[in-house]
C-alpha positions in Angstrom: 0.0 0.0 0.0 1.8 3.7 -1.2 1.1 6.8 0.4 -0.8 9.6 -1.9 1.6 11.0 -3.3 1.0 14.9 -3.3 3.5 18.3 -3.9 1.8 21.7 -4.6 4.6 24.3 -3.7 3.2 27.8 -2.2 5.1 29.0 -5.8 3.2 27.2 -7.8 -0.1 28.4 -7.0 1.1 31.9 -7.6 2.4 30.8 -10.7 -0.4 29.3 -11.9 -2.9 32.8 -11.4 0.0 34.3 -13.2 0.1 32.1 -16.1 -3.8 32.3 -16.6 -3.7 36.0 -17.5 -0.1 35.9 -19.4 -1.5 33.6 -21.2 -4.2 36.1 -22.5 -1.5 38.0 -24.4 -0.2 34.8 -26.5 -1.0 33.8 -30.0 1.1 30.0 -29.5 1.2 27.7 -26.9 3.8 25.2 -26.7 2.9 22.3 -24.5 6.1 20.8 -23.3 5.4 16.6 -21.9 7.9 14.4 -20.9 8.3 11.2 -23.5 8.5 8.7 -21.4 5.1 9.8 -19.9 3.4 11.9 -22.2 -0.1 11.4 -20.4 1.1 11.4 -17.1 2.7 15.0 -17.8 -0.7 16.2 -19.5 -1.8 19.2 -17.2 -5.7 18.9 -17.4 -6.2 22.7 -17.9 -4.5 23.0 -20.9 -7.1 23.0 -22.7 -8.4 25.8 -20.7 -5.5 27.7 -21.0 -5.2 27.3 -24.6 -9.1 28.3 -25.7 -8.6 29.0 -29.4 -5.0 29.1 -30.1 -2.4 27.6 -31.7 -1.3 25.0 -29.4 2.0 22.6 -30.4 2.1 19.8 -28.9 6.0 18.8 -27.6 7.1 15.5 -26.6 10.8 16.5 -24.8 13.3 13.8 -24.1 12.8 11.5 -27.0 15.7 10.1 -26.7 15.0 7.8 -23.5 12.4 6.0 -25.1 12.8 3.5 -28.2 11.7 4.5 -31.3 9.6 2.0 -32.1 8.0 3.7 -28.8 8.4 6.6 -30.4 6.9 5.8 -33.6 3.1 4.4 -31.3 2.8 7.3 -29.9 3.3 9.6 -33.1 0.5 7.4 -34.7 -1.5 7.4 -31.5 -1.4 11.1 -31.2 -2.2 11.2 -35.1 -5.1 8.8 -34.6 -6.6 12.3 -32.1 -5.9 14.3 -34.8 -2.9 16.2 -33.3 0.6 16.9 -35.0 3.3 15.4 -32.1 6.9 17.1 -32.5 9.7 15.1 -30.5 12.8 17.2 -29.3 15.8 16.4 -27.3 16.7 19.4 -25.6 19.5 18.6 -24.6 21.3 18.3 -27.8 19.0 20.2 -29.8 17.6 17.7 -32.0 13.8 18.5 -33.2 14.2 22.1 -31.5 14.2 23.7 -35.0 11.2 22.3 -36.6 9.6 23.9 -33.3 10.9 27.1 -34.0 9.6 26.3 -37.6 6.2 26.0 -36.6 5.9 28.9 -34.1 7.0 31.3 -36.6 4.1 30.0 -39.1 1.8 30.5 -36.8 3.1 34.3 -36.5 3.6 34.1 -40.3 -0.6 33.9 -40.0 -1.1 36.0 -37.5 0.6 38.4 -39.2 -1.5 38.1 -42.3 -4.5 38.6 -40.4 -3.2 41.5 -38.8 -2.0 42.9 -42.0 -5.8 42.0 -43.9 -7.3 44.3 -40.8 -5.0 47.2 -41.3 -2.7 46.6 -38.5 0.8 46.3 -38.1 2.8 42.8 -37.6 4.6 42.3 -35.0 6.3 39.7 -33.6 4.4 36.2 -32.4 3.8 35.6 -28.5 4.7 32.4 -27.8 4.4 30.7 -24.3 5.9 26.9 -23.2 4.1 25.5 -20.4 4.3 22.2 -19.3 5.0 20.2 -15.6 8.2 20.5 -13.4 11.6 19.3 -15.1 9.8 17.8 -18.4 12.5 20.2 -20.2 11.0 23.5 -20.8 13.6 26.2 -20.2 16.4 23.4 -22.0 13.9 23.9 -24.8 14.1 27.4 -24.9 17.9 28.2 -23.9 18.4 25.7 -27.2 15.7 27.7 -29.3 17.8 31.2 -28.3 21.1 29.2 -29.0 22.3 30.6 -25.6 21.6 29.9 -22.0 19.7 32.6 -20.3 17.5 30.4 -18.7 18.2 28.7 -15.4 18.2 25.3 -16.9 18.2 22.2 -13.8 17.5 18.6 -13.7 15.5 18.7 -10.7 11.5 20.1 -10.8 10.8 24.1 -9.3 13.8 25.8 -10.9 12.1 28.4 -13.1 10.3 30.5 -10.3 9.3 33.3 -12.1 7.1 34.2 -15.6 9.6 36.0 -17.6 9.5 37.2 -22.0 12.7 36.6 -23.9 13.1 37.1 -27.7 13.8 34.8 -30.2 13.9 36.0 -33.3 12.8 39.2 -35.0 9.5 37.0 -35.3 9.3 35.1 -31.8 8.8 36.5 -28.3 8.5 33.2 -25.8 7.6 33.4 -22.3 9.1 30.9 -20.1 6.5 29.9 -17.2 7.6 27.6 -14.2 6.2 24.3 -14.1 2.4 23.7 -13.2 0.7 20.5 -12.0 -2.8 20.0 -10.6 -3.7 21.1 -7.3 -4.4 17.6 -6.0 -3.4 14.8 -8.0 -6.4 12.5 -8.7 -4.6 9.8 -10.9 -2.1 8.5 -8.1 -0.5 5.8 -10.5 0.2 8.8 -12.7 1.7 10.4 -9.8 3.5 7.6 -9.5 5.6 7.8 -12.6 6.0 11.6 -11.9 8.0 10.4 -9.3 9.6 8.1 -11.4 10.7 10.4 -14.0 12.0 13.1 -11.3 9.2 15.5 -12.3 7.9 16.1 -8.9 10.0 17.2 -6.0 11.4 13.9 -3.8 9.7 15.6 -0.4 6.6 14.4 -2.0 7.3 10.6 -2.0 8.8 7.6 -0.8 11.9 6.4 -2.6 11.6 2.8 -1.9 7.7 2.5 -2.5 8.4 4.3 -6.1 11.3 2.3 -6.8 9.4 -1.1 -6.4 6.6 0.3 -8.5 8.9 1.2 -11.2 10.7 -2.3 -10.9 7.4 -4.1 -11.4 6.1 -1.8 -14.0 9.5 -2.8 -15.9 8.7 -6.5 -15.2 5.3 -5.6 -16.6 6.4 -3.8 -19.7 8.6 -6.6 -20.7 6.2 -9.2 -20.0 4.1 -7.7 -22.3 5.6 -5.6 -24.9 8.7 -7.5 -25.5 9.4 -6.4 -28.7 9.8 -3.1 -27.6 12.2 -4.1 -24.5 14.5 -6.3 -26.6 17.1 -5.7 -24.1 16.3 -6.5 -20.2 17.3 -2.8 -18.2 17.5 -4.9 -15.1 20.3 -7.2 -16.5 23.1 -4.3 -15.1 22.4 -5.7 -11.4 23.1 -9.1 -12.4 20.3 -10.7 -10.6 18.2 -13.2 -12.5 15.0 -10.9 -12.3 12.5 -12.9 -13.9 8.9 -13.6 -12.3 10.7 -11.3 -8.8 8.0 -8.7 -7.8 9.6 -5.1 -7.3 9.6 -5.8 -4.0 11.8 -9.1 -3.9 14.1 -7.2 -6.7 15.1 -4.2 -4.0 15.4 -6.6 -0.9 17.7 -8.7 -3.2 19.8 -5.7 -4.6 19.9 -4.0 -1.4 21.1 -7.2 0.4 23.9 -7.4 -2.3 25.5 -4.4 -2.4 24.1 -1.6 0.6 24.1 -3.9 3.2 20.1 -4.2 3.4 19.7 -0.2 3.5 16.6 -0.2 1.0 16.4 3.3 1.2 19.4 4.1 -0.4 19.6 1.0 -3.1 16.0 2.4 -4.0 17.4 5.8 -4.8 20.0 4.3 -6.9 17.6 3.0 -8.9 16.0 5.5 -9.7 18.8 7.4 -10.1 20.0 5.3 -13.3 16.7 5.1 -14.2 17.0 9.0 -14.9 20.3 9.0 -15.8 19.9 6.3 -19.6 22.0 3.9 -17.6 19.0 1.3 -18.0 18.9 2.1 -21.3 15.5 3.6 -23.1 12.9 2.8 -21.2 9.1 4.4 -21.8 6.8 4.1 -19.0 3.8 4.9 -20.7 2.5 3.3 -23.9 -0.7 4.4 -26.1 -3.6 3.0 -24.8 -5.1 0.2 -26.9 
């Protein structure tokens, strides 16, 4: 039995009032999700927020999944009738085709503004999106410079703040938002998982067996897309152990039975690639 998992920093809150009216001056909203959970990190007032604009639709870290993960949830998100554009921060790759399709959605702005008489000027974009999915890497990549406090741990960005672009592209960077109370508690769950909630907010040694038998799981049942076992790197013959068994083993091996901190260290890898690619989340059938 887990503990709710709940973390709704005092910041937060504010953040979120603020966000709701900047958000009134924007013509683009980029929707930042994490890949390995891209409905987990779905912020159920998006839609809200967005009303009746442009809204692109960012799957950040796409290079800790597989891509024949990658390739389900492109046809899954297709199947909705939404474009999906995968970026890796971190290196850049997919940032530009971003940039691409922000400044065609100004491009049409523009035009509009230009068919009424009025002057163009340059597109308001915003990226919103939970804790640590990647946000202000996105943008210090799309600026080709770092001017945003860039951290892998979740509540870094504290403050709404606009930075240009381009001649063409004003972006605000917003901190990370997630629901007030989290309903979906095996969502939370991988949040946890994934680092994109702060650690106060959970147990490392509950989240770590979850994750452990959610792996068992995954392979069990998607083997194709697990060719390789992430567990193998402990060298403990895993198969049919619960999440729990795997821990008490592992921690008996090598911490001297502190499951505290061999739980950490999984999750640690986890977050780090050293398990490999590893998606948590596949389309629903």
């Amino acid at each position: 039995m887990t503990n709710d998992i709940q973390w709704y920093p005092g910041h937060i809150a504010k953040a979120e009032r603020a966000l709701a009216e900047q958000l009134k001056l924007v013509d683009v909203v980029l929707e930042v999700r994490d890949a390995r959970i891209p409905l987990a990190t779905h912020h159920p007032r998006v839609p809200e927020w967005v009303g009746n604009k442009t809204r692109v639709l960012i799957l950040n870290r796409v290079d800790a999944i597989p891509p024949a993960v990658r390739q389900l949830w492109q046809q899954w998100f297709k199947t909705r009738g939404e474009t999906v554009y995968f970026t890796n921060a971190k290196d850049g790759n997919g940032v530009g085709q971003v940039l691409q399709v922000a400044q065609r959605a100004g491009d049409e702005i523009n035009q509009r503004r230009k068919n009424r008489g009025l002057l163009a000027r340059p597109v308001r974009a915003a990226a919103i999106g939970f804790p640590n999915v990647g946000k202000s890497a996105l943008i210090n990549r799309l600026l080709k410079r770092r001017i945003v406090v860039s951290e892998a741990r979740p509540g870094v960005t504290r403050q709404l703040r606009w930075v240009r672009i381009s001649d063409r592209v004003e972006l605000l960077d917003a901190p990370g938002v997630i629901p007030t109370k989290l309903e979906d508690q095996a969502a939370a769950i991988k949040l946890a998982i994934c680092d994109d909630i702060g650690d106060a907010a959970y147990d490392s040694y509950q989240v770590a067996v979850i994750f452990i038998d959610l792996l068992q799981d995954l392979m069990a049942t998607a083997p194709e897309l697990m060719p390789d076992n992430p567990l193998s790197r402990y060298k403990i013959d895993s198969l049919g152990m619960t999440g729990e068994e795997f821990v008490y083993e592992l921690s008996a091996k090598r911490d001297r039975g502190d499951l505290e901190r061999t739980a950490r260290q999984i999750l640690i890898d986890f977050r780090k690639g050293i398990l490999g690619t590893v998606p948590l989340e596949l389309p629903p059938n």
